[in-house]
N, C-alpha and C positions, 0 to 999 in steps of 0.2 A: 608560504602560507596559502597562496592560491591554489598550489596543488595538492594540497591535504583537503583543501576544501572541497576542489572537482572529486578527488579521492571519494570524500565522506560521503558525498551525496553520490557517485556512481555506485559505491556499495550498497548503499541506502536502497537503492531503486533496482538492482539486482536482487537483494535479499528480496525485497515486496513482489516483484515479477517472479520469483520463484515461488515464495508462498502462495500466492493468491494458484498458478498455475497448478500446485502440489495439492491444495486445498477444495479449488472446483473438481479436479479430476476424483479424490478421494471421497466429496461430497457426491456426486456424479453419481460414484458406485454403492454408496449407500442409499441414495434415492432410489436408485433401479432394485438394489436387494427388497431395500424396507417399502417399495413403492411407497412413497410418501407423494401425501397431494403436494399438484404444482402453486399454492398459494406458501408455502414454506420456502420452497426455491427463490427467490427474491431477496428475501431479506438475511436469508445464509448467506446467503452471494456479497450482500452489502458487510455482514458481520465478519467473514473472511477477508473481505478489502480492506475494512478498517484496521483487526490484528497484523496484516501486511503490510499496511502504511506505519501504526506502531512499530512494528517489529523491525521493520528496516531500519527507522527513527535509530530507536533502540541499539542496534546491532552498527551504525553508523556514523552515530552525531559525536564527536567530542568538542569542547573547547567552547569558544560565543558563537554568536549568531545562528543558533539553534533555531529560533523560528524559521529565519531565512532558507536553511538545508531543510530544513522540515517540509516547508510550504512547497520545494520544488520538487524534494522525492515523493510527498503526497501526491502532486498535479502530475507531476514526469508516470508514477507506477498507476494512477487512476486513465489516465491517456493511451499508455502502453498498452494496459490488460483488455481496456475499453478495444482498441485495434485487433490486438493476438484474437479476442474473444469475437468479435465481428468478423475475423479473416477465417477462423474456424468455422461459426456458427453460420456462415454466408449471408448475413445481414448485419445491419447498424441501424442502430436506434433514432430520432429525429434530433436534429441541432438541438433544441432545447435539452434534452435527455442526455445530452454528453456536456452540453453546457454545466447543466447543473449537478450533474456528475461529478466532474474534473472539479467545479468549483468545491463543493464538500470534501472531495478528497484534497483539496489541500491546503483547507481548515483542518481538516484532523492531523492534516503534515503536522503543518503549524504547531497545534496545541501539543501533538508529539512529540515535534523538534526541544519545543519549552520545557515538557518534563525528562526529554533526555540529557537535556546537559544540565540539568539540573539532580539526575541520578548522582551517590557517588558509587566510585568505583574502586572496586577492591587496589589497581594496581597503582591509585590517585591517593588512597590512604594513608598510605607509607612517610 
């Protein structure tokens, strides 16, 4: 059981580390085509973190303790990208700003985690 669990939530937090990375770069190059002002930039950025933390949820959680997996691949992929995207971008934002960052991402785990194991699933039907 423990290693299903580590299981669930390391996929969890690879799939979100992939999207959010797949997502900023494709957003990236529609910014530069569509020159869109930089007041949009922000809250794409937040909008693709969220479906990432979802989606990993998603792609990851089965069985209980869904908020628990939720909460840590929210916090683990918000902390991660937060790094990747500051090692890239050559700066980091102030303590407060990752605080409060990492915190909301992993209330959105959470409330993720709760509607994934709560999805059913085609192969659980049967």
């Amino acid at each position: 059981m423990q290693k299903s669990f580590f299981m669930q939530v390391a996929k969890g937090v690879i799939f979100g580390v992939a999207f959010i990375l797949a997502g900023v770069l494709l957003f990236a190059f529609i910014v530069e085509v569509a020159s869109l002002s930089d007041k949009v930039i922000k809250p794409i950025n937040q909008v693709i973190k969220l479906i990432a933390i979802f989606g990993g949820c998603a792609v990851a959680i089965r069985g209980e303790k869904g908020f628990l997996k939720g909460g840590i691949i929210g916090l683990a992929v918000t902390i991660i990208s937060y790094v990747l995207f500051g090692i890239i971008g050559g700066a980091f934002g102030s303590f407060a700003v990752i605080l409060t960052d990492a915190l909301c991402g992993m209330v959105m785990g959470v409330i993720s985690g709760v509607i994934s194991v709560n999805i059913p699933r085609r192969s659980e039907e049967r």
